[in-house]
N, C-alpha and C positions, 0 to 999 in steps of 0.2 A: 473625463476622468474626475473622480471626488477629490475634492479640497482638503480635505480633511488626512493629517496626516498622518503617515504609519506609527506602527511602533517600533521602535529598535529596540531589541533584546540581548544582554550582554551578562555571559552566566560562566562565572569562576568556580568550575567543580572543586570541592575542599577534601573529598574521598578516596582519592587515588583511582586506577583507572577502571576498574568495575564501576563505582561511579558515576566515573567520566562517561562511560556508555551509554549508564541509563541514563544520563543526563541526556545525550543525545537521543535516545528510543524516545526519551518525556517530549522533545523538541517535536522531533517529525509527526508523534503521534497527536500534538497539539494542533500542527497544520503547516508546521514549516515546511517549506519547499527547497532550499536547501541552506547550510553553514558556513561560516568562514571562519576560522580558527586564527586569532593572535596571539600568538602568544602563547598564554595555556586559559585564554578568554576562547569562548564561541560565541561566536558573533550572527544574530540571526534578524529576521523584519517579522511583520504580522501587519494586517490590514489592520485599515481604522475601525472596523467594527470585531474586533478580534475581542475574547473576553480576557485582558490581558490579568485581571487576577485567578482566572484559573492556569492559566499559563502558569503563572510562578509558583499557585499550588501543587504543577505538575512535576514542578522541576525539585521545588524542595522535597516534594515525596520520595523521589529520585536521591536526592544527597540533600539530606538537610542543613549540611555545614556550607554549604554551596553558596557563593556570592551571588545574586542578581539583579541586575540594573535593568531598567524598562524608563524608559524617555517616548517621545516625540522624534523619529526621523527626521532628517531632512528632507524635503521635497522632491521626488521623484518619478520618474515616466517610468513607470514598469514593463510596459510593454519593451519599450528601447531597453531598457536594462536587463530583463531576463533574456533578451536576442544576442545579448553577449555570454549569459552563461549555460544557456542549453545550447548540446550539440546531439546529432545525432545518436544512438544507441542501438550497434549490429549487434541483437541477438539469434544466434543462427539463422533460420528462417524467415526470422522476422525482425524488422528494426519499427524502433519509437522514433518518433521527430515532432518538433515543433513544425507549423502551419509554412512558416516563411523559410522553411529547408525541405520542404514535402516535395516542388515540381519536378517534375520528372522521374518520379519514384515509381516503383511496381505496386498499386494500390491494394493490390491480393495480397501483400506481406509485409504489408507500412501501415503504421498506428500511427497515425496523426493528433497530437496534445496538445494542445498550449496550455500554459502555466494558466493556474486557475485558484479558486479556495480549497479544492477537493485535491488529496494526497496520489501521487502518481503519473509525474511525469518521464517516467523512467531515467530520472536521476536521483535512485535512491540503488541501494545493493540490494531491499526487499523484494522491490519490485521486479528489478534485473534476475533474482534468482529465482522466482515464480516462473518468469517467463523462458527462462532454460530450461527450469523443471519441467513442464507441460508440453513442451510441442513433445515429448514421448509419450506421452498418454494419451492427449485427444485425440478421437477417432472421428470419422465422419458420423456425421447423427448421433452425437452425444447429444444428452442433456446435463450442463454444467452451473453449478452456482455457487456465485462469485462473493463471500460473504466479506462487508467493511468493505465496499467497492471502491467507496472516495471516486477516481477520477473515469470510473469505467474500465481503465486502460486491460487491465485483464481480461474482462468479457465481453471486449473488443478483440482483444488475441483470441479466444478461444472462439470465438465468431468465425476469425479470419482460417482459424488452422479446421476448420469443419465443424463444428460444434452446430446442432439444429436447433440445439434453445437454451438458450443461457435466461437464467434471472441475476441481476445485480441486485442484488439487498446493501442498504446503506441507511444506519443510523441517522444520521447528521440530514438535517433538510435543509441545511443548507448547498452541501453538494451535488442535490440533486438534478439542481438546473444545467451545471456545468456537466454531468455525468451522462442524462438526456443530449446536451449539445455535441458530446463528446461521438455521443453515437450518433446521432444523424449526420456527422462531419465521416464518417469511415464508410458510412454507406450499410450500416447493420443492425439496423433499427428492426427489419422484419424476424431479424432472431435474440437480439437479445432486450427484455425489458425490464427498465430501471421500478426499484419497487423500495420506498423508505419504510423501514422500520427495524426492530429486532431481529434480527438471523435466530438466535436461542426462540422465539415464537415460530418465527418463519419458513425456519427451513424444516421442521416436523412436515409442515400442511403441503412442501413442494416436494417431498420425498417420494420414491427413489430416485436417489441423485448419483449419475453415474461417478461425476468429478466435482471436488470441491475445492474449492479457490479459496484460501483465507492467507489474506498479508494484514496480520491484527496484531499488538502487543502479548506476551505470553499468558499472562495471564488472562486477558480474555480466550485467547486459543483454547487453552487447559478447561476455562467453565464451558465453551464448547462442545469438547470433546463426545461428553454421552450423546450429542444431537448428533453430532459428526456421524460417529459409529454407527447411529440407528438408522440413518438418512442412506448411509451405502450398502448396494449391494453388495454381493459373494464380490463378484467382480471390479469394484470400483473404487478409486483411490482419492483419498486427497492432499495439496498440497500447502502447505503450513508455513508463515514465511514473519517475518516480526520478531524472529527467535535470537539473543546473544548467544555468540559462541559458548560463553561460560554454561548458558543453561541447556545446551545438546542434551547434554544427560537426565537432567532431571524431566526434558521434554521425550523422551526416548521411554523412559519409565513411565510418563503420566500415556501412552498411545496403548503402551502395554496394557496398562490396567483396563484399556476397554478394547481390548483381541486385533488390535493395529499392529503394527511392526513399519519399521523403517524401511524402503527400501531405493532410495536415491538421494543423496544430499547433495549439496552444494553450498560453498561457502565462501563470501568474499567482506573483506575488511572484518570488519566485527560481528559478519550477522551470518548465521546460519538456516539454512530452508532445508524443506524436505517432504519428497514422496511419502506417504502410507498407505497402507493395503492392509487387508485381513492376514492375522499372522497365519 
C-alpha cells in the first residue's frame, strides 16, 4: 500500500438543495466512491494521486457559493475499511458484492467488485437503477455497449444476463486496468472488451448497437444523444442513468428531439434512470 496520503474532502453546499445534488453528482462523477454527510458538510476521500484541483473546480461549478476543504487524510487501510462499508446489493437477478462476500454465491448472477479508482461498485442509486433497468431488455445474443464504463460493473451484468458481445468504452485510462481485472475476475472476458477512449467517436464505428448502457452526468448523456439515436436500431433501446430527479423533464424532452421516448423509469433517492426506444 502507497505511503502517500489521501485526500479528505469536505464540501458545505451554500445553494439549497438543487445544489446540494449536484454537489453530489460533481463528487461521484469526480471518482468518489462513496459520502458521509455531517451535518449539512459531505464528507468524502480521493487517492493520493487524484487531481484534487479539479475536484473543487467540479464542485464549485456545481454551487459556487459552496464551502470546500481538501487536506491530507489520515492514514489509512482501505482495503479493511471499505470491507466495513460495502455490502452486498440483491438486484433482482442479479446481485453486486465485493470479492471477501462472494464465496458461496451463484457465479451465473454475482458481479464480483472491489472498490477500485473506476466508478461502480454498486453502491451508488446509478448504478442500482441501470442494473433494474436492463435485466428486461437483454436478450440472449445481444450486442450491448456500455458507454463511461468506469468499473465494468455493467457489461459485466449484461455479460451475465446473455449478452454475446458487450464493448465497455471508458474515457479515463486510468480505469482501465481495474475494468480489465474487473472482468477476467467474473469469468467474461470472451465477451466483453474493454476499449478506452470517446464513446461520441466510438460508438458511430461499433454501431448497430442493439442496447446501450450509459451511467454518465446529464449533460454529457444530452451531447450523446444524436450518436445514441443513430447507433440503434428499429428495435433497440437504451438506458440512461446520471440523471437528477429535478432534470426528468428536461431529459424527457432532450430523447424526444431525436425520435426516442421514455419507456421505463426508475428512481431512487435523488437520481432518476430510464429506458428508451424509438417513439
Amino acid at each position: 500500500m502507497s505511503d502517500a496520503p489521501w485526500f479528505a474532502v469536505r464540501v458545505r453546499p451554500r445553494g439549497g438543495d438543487e445544489a446540494r445534488e449536484a454537489v453530489v453528482a460533481a463528487l461521484f462523477a469526480a471518482g468518489s466512491q462513496a459520502l458521509h454527510e455531517d451535518g449539512e458538510t459531505l464528507v468524502t476521500q480521493f487517492p493520493p494521486d487524484c487531481d484534487v484541483a479539479a475536484v473543487r473546480d467540479a464542485v464549485l461549478a456545481a454551487d459556487a457559493s459552496a464551502d470546500v476543504s481538501i487536506a491530507a487524510a489520515e492514514p489509512v487501510d482501505w482495503t479493511e475499511n471499505w470491507k466495513t462499508l460495502l455490502k452486498p446489493h440483491e438486484l433482482g437477478a442479479l446481485a453486486v458484492v465485493p470479492t471477501w462476500l462472494a464465496d458461496g454465491r451463484d457465479p451465473a448472477r454475482t458481479i464480483v467488485i472491489d472498490p477500485g479508482m473506476a466508478f461502480g461498485t454498486g453502491d451508488h442509486p446509478t448504478t442500482r437503477g441501470v442494473l433494474r433497468l436492463m435485466q428486461s431488455e437483454i436478450r440472449a445474443g445481444d450486442f450491448v455497449a456500455d458507454l463511461g464504463a468506469g468499473s465494468a460493473v455493467l457489461s459485466i451484468a449484461a455479460a451475465k444476463l446473455g449478452a454475446a458481445r458487450v464493448i465497455a468504452i471508458e474515457f479515463d485510462p486510468e480505469a482501465i486496468g481495474n475494468a480489465e481485472e474487473n472482468v477476467r475476475r467474473n469469468g467474461v472476458a470472451d465477451v466483453v472488451r474493454v476499449t478506452q477512449g470517446d464513446a461520441h467517436l466510438l460508438l458511430p464505428l461499433v454501431a448497430p448497437v442493439r442496447v446501450i448502457l450509459a451511467n454518465i452526468i446529464s449533460s454529457v448523456l444530452v451531447s450523446l444523444l444524436p450518436a445514441m439515436s443513430a447507433a440503434l436500431p428499429a428495435d433497440g433501446v437504451a438506458i440512461l442513468a446520471g440523471i437528477l430527479r429535478e432534470e426528468r423533464e428536461k431529459m424527457i424532452a432532450a430523447v424526444r428531439g431525436y425520435g426516442l421516448a421514455v419507456s421505463h423509469e426508475d428512481v431512487e433517492d435523488a437520481w432518476w434512470s430510464a429506458t428508451v426506444r424509438r417513439a
